[in-house]
N, CA, C and O atoms as a Maestro MAE file, in Angstrom:
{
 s_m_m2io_version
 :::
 2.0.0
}

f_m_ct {
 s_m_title
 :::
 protein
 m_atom[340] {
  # First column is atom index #
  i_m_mmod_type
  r_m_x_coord
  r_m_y_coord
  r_m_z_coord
  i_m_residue_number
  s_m_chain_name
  s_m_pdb_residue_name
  s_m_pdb_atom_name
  i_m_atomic_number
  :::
  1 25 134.986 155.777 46.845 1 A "UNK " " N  " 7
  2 3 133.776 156.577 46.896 1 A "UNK " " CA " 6
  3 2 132.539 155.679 46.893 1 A "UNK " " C  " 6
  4 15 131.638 155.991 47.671 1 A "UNK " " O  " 8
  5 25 132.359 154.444 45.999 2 A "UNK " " N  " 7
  6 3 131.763 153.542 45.580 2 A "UNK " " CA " 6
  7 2 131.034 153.171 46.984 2 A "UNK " " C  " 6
  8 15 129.974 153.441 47.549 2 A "UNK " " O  " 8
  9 25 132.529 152.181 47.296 3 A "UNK " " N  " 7
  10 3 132.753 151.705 48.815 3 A "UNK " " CA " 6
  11 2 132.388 152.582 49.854 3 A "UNK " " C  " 6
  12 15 132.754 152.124 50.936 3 A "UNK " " O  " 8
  13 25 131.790 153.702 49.952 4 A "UNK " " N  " 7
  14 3 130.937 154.185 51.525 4 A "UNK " " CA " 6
  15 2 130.332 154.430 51.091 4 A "UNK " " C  " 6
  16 15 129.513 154.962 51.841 4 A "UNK " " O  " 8
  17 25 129.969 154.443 49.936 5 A "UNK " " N  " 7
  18 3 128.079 154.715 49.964 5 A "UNK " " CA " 6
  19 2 127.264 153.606 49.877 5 A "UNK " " C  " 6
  20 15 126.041 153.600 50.013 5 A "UNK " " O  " 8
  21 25 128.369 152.167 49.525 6 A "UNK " " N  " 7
  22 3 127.560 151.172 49.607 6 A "UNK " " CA " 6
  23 2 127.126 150.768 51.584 6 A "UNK " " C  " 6
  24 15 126.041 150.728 52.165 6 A "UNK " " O  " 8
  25 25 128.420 150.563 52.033 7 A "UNK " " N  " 7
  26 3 128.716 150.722 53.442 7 A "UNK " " CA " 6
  27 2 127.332 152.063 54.297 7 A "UNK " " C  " 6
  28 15 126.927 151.805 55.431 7 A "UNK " " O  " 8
  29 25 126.993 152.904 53.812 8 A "UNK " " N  " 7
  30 3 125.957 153.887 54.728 8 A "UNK " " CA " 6
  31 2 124.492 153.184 54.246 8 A "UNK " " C  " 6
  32 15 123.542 153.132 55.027 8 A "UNK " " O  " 8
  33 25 124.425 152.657 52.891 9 A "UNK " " N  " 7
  34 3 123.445 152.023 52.674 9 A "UNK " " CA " 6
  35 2 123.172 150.795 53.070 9 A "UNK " " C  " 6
  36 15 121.983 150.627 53.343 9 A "UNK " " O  " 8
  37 25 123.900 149.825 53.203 10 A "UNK " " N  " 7
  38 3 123.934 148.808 54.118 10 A "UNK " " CA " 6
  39 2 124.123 149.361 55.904 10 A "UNK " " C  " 6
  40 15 123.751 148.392 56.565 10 A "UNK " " O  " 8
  41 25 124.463 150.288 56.685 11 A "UNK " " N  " 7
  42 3 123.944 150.413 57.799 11 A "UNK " " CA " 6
  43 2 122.417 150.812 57.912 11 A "UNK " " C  " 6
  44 15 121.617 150.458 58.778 11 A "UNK " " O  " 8
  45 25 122.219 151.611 56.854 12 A "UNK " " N  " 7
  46 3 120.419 152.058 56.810 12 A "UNK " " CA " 6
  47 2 119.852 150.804 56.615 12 A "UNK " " C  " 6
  48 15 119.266 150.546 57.666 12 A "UNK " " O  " 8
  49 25 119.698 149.776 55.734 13 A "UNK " " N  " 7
  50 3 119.582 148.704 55.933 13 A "UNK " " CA " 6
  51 2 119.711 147.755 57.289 13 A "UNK " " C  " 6
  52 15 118.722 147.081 57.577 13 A "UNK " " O  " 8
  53 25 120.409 147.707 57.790 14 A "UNK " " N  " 7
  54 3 120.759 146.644 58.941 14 A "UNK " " CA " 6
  55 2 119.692 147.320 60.102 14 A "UNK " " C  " 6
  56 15 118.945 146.537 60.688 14 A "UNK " " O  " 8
  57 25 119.637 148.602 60.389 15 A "UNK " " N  " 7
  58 3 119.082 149.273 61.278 15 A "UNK " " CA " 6
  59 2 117.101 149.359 60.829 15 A "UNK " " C  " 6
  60 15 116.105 149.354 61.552 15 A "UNK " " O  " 8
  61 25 117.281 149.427 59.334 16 A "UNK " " N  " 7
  62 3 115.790 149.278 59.575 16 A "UNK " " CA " 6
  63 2 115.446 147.743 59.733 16 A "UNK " " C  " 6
  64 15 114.337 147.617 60.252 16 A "UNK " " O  " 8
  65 25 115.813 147.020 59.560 17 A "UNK " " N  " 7
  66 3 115.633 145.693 59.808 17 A "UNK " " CA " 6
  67 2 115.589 145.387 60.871 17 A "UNK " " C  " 6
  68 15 114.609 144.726 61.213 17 A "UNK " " O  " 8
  69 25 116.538 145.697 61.792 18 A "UNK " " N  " 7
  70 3 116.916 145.783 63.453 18 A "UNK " " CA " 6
  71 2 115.000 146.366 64.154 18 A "UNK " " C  " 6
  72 15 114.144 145.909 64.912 18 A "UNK " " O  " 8
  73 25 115.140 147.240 63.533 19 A "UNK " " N  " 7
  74 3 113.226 147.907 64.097 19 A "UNK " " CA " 6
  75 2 112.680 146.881 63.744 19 A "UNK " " C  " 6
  76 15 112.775 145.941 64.533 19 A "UNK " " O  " 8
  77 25 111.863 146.640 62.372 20 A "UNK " " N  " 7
  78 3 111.267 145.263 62.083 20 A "UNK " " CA " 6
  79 2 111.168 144.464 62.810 20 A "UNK " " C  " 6
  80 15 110.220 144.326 63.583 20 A "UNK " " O  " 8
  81 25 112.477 143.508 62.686 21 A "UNK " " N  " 7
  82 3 112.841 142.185 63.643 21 A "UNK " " CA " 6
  83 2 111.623 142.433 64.937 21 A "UNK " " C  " 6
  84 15 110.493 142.063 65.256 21 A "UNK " " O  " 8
  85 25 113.189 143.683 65.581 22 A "UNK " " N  " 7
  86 3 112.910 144.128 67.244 22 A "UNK " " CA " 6
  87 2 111.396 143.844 67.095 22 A "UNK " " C  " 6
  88 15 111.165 142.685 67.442 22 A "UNK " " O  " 8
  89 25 110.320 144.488 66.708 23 A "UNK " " N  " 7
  90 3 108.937 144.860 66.505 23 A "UNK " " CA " 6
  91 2 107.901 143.404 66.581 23 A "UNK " " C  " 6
  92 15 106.945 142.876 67.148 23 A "UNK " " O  " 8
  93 25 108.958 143.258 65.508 24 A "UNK " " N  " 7
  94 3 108.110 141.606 65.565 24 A "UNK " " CA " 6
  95 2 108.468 140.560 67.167 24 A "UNK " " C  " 6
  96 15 107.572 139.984 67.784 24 A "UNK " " O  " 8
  97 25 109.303 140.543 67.393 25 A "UNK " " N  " 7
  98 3 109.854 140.247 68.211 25 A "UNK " " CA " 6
  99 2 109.008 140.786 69.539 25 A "UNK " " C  " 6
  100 15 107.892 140.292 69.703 25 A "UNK " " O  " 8
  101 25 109.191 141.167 69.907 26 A "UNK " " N  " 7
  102 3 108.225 141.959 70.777 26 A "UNK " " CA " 6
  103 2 106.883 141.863 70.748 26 A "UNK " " C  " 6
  104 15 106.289 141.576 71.787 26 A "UNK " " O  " 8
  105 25 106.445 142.005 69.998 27 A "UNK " " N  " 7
  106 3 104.949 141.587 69.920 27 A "UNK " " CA " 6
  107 2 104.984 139.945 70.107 27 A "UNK " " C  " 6
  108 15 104.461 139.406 71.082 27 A "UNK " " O  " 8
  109 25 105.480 139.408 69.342 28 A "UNK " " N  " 7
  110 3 105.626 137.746 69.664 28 A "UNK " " CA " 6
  111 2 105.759 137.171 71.510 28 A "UNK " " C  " 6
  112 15 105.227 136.307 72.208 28 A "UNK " " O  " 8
  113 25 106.616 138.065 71.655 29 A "UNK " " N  " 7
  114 3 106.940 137.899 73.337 29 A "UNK " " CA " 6
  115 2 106.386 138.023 74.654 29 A "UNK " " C  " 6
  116 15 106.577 137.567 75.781 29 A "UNK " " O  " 8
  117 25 105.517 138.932 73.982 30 A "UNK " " N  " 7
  118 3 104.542 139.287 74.798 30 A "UNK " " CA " 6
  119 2 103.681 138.659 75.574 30 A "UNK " " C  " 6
  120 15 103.155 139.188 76.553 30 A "UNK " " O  " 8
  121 25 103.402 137.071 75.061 31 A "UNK " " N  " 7
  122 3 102.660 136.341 75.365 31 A "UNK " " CA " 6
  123 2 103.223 135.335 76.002 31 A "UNK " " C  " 6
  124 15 102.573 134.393 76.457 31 A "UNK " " O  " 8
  125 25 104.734 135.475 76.102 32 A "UNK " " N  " 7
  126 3 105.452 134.331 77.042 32 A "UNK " " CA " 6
  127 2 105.396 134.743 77.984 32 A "UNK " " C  " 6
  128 15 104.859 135.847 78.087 32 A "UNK " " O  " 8
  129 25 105.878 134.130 79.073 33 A "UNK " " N  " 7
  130 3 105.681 134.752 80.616 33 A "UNK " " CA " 6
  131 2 106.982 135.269 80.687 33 A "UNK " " C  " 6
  132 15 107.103 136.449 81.016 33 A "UNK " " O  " 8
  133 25 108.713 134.101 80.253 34 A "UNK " " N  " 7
  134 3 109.514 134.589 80.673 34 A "UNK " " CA " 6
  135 2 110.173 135.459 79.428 34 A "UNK " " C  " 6
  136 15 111.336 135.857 79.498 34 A "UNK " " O  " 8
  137 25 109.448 135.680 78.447 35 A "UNK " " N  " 7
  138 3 110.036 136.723 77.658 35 A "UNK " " CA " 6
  139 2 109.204 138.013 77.700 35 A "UNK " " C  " 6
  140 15 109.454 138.718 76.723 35 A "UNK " " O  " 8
  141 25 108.374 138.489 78.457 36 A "UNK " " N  " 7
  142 3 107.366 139.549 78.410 36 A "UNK " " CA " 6
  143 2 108.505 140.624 78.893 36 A "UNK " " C  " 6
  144 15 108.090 141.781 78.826 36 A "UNK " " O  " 8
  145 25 109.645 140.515 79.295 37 A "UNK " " N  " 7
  146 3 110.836 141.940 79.166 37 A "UNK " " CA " 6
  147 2 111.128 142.457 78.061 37 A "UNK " " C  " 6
  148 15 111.294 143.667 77.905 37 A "UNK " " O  " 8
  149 25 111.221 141.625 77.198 38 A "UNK " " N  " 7
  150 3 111.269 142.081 75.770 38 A "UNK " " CA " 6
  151 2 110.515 143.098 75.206 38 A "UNK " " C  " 6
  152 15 111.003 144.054 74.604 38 A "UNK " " O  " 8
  153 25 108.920 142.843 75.453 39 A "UNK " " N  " 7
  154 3 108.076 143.722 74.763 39 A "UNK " " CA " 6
  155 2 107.720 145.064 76.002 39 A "UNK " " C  " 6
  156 15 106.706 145.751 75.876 39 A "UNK " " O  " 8
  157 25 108.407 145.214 76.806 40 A "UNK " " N  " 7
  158 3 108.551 146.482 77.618 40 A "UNK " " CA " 6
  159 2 109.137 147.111 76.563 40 A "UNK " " C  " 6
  160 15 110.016 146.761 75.775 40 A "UNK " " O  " 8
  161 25 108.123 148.669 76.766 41 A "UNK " " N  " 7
  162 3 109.014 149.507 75.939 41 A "UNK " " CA " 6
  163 2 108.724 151.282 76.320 41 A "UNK " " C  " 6
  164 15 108.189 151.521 77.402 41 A "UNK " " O  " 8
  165 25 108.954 152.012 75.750 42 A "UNK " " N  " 7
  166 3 108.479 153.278 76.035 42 A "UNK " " CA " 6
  167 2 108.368 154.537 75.097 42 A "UNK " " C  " 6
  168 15 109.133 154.426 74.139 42 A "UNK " " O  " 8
  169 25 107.915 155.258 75.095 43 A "UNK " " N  " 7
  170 3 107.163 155.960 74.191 43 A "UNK " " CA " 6
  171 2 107.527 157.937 74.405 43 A "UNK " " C  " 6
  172 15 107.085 158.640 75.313 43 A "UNK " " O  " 8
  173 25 108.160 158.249 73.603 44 A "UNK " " N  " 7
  174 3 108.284 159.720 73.438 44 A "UNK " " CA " 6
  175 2 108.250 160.296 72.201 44 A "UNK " " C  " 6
  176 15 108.622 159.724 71.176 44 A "UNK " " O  " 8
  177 25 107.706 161.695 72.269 45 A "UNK " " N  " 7
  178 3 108.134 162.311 71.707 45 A "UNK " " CA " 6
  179 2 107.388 163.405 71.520 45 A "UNK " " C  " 6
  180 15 106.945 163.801 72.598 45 A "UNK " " O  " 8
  181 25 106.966 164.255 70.345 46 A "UNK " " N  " 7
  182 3 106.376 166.123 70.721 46 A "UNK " " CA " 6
  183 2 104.871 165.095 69.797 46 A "UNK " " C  " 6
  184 15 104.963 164.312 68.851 46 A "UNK " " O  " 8
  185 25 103.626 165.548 70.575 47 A "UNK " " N  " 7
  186 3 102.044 165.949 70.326 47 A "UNK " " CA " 6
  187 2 101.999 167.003 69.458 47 A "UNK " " C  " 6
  188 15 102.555 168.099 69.526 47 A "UNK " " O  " 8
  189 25 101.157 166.467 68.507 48 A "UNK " " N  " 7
  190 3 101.000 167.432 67.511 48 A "UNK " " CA " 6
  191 2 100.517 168.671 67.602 48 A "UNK " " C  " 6
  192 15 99.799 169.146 68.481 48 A "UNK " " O  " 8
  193 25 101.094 169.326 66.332 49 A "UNK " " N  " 7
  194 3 100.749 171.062 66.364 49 A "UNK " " CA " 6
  195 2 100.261 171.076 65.095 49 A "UNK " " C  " 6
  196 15 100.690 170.748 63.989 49 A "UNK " " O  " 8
  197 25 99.233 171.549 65.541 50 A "UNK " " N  " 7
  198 3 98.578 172.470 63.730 50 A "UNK " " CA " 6
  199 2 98.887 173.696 63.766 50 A "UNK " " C  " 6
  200 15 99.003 174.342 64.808 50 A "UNK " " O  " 8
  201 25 99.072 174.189 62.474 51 A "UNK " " N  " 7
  202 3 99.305 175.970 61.712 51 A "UNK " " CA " 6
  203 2 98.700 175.822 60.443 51 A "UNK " " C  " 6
  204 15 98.969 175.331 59.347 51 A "UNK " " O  " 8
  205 25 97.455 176.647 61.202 52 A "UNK " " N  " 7
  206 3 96.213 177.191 60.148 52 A "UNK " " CA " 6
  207 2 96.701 178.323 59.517 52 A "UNK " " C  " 6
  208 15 96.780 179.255 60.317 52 A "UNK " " O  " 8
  209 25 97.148 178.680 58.118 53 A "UNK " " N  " 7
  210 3 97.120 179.625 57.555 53 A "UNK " " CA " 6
  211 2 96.001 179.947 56.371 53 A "UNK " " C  " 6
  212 15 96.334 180.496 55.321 53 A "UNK " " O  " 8
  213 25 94.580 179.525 56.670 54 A "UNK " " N  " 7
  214 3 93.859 179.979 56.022 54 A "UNK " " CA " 6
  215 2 94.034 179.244 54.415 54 A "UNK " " C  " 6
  216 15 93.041 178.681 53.954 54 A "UNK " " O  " 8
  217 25 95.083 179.269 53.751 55 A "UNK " " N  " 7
  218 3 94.778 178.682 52.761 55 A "UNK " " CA " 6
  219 2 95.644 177.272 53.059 55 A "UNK " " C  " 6
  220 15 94.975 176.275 52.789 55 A "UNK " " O  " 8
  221 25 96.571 177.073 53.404 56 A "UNK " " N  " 7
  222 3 97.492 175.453 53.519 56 A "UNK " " CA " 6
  223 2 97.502 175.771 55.311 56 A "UNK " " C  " 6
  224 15 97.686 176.829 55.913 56 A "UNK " " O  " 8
  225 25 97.196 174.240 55.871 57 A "UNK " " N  " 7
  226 3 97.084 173.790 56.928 57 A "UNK " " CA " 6
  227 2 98.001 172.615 57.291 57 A "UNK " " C  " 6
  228 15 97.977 171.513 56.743 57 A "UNK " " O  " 8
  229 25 98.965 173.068 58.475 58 A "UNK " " N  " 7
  230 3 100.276 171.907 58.706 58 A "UNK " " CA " 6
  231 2 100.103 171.384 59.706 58 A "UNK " " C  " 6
  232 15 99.933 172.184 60.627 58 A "UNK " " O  " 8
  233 25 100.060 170.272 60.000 59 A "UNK " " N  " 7
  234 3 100.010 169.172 61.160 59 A "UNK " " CA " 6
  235 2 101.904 168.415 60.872 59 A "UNK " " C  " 6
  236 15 102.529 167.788 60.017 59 A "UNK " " O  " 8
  237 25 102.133 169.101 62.407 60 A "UNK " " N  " 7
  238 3 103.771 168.694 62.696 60 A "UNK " " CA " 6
  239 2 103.379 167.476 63.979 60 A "UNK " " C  " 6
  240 15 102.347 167.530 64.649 60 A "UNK " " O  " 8
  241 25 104.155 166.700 64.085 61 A "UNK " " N  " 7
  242 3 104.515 165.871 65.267 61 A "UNK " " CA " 6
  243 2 105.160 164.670 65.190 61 A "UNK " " C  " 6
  244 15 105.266 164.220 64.049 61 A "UNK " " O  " 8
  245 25 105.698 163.917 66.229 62 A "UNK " " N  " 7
  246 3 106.529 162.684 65.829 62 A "UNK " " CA " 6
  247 2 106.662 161.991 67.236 62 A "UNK " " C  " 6
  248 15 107.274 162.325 68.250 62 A "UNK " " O  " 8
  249 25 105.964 161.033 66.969 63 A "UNK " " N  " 7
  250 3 106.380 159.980 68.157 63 A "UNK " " CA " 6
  251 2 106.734 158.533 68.618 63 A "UNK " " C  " 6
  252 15 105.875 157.696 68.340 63 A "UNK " " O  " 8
  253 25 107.650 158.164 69.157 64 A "UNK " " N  " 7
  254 3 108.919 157.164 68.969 64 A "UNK " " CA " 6
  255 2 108.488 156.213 70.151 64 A "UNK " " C  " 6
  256 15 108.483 156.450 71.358 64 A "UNK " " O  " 8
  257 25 107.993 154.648 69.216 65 A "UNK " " N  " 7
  258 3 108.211 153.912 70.462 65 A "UNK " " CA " 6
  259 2 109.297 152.754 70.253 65 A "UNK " " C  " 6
  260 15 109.726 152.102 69.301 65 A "UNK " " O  " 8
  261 25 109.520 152.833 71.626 66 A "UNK " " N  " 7
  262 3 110.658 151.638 71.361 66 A "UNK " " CA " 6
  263 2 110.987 150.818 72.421 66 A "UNK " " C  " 6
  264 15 111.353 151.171 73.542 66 A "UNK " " O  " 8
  265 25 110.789 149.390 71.874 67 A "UNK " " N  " 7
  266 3 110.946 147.951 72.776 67 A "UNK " " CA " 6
  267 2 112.188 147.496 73.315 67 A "UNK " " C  " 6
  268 15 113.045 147.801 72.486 67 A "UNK " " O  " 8
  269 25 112.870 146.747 74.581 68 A "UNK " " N  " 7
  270 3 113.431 146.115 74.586 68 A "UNK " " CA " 6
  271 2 114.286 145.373 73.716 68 A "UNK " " C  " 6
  272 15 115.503 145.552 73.771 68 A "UNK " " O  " 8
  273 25 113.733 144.483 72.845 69 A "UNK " " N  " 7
  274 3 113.923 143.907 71.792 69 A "UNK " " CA " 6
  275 2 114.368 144.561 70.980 69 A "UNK " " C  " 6
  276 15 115.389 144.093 70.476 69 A "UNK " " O  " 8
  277 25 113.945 145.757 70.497 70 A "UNK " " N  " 7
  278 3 114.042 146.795 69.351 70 A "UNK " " CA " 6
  279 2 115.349 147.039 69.457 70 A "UNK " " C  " 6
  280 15 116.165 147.027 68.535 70 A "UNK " " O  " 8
  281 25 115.635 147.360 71.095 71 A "UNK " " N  " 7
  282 3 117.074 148.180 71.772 71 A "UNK " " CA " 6
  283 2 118.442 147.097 71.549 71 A "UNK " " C  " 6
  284 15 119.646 146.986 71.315 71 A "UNK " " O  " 8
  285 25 117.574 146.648 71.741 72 A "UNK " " N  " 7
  286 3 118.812 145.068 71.704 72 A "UNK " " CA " 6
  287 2 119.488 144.295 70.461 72 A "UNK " " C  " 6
  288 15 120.500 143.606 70.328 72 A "UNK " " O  " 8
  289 25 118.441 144.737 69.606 73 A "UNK " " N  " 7
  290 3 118.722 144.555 67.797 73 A "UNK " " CA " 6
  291 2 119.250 145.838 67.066 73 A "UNK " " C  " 6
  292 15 119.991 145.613 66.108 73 A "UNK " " O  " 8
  293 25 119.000 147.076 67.350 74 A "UNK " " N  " 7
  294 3 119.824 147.930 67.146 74 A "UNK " " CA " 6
  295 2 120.986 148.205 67.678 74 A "UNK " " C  " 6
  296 15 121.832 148.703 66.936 74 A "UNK " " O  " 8
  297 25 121.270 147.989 68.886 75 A "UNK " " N  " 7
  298 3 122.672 148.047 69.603 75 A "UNK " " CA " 6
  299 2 123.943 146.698 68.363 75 A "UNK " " C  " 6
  300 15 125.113 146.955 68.083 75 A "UNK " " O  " 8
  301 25 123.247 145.540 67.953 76 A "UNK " " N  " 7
  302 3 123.412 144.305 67.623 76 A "UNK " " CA " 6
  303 2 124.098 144.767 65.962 76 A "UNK " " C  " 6
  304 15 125.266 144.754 65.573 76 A "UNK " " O  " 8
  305 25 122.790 145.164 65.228 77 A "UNK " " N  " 7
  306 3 123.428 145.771 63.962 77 A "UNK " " CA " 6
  307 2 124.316 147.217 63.971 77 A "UNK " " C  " 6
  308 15 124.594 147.670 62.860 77 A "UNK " " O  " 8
  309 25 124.699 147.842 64.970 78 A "UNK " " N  " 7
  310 3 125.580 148.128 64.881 78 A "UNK " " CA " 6
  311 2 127.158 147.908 65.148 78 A "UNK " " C  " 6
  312 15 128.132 148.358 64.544 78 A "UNK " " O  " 8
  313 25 127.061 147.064 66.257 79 A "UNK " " N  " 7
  314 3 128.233 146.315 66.637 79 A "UNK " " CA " 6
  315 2 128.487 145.781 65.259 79 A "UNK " " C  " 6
  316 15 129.390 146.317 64.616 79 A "UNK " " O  " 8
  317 25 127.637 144.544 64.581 80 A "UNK " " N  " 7
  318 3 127.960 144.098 63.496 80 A "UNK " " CA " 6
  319 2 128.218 144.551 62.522 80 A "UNK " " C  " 6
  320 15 128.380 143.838 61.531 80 A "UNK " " O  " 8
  321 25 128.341 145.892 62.477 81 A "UNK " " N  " 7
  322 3 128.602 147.108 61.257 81 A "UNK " " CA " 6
  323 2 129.951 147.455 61.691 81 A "UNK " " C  " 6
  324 15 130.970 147.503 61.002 81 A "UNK " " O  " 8
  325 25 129.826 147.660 62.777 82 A "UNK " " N  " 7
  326 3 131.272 148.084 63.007 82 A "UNK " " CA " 6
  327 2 132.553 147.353 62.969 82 A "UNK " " C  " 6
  328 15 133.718 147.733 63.087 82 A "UNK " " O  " 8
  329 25 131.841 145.830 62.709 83 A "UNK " " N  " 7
  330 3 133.369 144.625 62.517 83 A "UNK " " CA " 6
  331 2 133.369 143.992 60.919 83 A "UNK " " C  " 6
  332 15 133.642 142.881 60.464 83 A "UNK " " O  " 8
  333 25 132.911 145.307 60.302 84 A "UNK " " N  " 7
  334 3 132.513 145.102 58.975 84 A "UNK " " CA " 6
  335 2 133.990 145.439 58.248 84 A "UNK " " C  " 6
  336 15 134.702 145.151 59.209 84 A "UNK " " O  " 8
  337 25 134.663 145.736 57.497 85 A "UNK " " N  " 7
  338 3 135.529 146.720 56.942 85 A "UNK " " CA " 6
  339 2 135.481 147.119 55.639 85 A "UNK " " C  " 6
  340 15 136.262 147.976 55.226 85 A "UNK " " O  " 8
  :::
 }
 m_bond[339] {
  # First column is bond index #
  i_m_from
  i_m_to
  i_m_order
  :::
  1 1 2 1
  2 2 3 1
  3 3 4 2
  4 3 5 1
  5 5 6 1
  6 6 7 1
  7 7 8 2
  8 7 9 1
  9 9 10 1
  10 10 11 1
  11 11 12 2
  12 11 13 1
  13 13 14 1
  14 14 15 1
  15 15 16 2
  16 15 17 1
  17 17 18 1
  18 18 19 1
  19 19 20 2
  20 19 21 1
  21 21 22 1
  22 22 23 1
  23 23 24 2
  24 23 25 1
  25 25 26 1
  26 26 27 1
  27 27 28 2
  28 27 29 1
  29 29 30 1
  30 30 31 1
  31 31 32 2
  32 31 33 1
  33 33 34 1
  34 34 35 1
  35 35 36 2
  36 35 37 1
  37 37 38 1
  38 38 39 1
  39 39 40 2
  40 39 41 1
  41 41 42 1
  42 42 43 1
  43 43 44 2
  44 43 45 1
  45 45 46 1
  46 46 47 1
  47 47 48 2
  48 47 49 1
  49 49 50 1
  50 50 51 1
  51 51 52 2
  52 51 53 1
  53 53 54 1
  54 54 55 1
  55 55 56 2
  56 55 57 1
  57 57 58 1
  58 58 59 1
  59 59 60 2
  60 59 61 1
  61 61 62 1
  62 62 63 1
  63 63 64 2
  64 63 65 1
  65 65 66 1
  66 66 67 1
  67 67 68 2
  68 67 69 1
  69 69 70 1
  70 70 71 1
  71 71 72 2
  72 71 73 1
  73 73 74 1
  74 74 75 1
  75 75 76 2
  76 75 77 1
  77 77 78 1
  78 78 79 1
  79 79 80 2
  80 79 81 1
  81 81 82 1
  82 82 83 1
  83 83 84 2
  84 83 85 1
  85 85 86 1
  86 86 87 1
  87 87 88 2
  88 87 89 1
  89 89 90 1
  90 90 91 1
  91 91 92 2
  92 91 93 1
  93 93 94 1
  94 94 95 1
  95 95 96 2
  96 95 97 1
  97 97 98 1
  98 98 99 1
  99 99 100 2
  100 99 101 1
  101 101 102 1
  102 102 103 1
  103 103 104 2
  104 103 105 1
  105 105 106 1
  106 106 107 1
  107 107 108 2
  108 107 109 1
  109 109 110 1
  110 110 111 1
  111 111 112 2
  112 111 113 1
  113 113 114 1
  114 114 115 1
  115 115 116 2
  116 115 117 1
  117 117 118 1
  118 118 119 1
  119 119 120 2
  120 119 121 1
  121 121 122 1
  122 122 123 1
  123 123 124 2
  124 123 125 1
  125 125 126 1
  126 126 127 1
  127 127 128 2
  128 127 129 1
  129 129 130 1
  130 130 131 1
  131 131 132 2
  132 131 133 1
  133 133 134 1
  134 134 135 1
  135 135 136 2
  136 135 137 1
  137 137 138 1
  138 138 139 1
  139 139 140 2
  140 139 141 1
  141 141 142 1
  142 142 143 1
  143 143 144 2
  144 143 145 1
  145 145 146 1
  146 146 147 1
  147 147 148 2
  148 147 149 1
  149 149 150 1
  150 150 151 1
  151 151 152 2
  152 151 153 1
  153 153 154 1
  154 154 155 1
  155 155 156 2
  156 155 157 1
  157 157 158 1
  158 158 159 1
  159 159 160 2
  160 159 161 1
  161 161 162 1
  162 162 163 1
  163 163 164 2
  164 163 165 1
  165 165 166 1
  166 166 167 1
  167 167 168 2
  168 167 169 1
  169 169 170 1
  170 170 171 1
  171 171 172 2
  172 171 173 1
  173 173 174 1
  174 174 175 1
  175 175 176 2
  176 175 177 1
  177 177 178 1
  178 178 179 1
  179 179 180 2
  180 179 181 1
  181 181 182 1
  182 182 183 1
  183 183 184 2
  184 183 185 1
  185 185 186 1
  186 186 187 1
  187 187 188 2
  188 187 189 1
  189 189 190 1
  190 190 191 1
  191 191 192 2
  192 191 193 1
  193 193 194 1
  194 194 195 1
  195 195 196 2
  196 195 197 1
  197 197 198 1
  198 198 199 1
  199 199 200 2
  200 199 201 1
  201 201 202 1
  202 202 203 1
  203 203 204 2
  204 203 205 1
  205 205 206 1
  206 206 207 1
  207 207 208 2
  208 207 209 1
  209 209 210 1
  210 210 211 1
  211 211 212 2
  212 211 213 1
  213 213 214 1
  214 214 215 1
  215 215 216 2
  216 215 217 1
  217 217 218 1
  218 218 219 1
  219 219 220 2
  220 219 221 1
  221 221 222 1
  222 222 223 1
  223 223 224 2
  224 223 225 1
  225 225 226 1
  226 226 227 1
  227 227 228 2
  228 227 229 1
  229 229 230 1
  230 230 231 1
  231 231 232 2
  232 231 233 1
  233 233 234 1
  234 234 235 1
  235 235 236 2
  236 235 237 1
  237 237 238 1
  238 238 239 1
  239 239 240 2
  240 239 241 1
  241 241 242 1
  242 242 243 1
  243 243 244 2
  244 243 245 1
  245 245 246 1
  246 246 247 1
  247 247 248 2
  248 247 249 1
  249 249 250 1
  250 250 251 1
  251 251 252 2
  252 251 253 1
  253 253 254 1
  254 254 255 1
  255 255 256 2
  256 255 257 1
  257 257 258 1
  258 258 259 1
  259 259 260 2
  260 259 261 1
  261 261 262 1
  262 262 263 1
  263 263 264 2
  264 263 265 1
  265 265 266 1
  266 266 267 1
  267 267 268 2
  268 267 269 1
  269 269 270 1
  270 270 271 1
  271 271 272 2
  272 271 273 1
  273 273 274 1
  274 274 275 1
  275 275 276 2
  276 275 277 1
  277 277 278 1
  278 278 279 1
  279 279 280 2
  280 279 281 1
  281 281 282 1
  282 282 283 1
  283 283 284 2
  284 283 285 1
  285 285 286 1
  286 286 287 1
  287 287 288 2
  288 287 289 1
  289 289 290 1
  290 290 291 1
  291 291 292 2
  292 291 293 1
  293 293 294 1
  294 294 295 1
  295 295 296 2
  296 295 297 1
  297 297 298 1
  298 298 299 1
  299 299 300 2
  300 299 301 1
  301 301 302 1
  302 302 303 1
  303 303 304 2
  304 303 305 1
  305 305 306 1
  306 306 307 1
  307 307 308 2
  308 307 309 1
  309 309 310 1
  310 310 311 1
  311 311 312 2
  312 311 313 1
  313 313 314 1
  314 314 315 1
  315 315 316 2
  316 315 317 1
  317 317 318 1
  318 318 319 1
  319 319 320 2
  320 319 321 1
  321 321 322 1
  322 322 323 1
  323 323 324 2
  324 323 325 1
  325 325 326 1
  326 326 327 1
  327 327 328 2
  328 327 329 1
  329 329 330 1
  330 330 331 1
  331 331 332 2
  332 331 333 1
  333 333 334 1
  334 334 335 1
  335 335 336 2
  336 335 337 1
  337 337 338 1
  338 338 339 1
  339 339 340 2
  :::
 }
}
């Protein structure tokens, strides 16, 4: 029991790190000529919505960007998770 919850917490781990890295990474690259593929990236997701109810007011939305680099370090920590046991 111990053993997969340490294991899901160490993939949440590896994967936010994987963003980080990727992030940094990417921005760093940007400025090389032959690494500027790296910091290609692209951008989705839903534009925000407000719901005014007069007394509490909600602002929903969420939007996802993501690099080369980013893609390539997450694909990475998971392979490496998966030859974990």
């Amino acid at each position: 029991m111990k053993k997969g919850i340490l294991k899901t917490l160490l993939l949440i781990v590896m994967l936010i790190l994987a963003v980080i890295l990727g992030k940094a990474i990417s921005d760093a690259a940007a400025g090389v000529r032959f690494l500027s593929f790296l910091s290609a990236g692209a951008s989705f997701g839903i534009s925000t919505v407000n719901v005014d109810l007069s007394i509490v007011r909600f602002t929903f939305g969420m939007t996802v960007n993501l690099h080369v680099a980013q893609a390539l370090l997450l694909l990475a920590a998971i392979l490496a998770y998966s030859r974990i046991r």
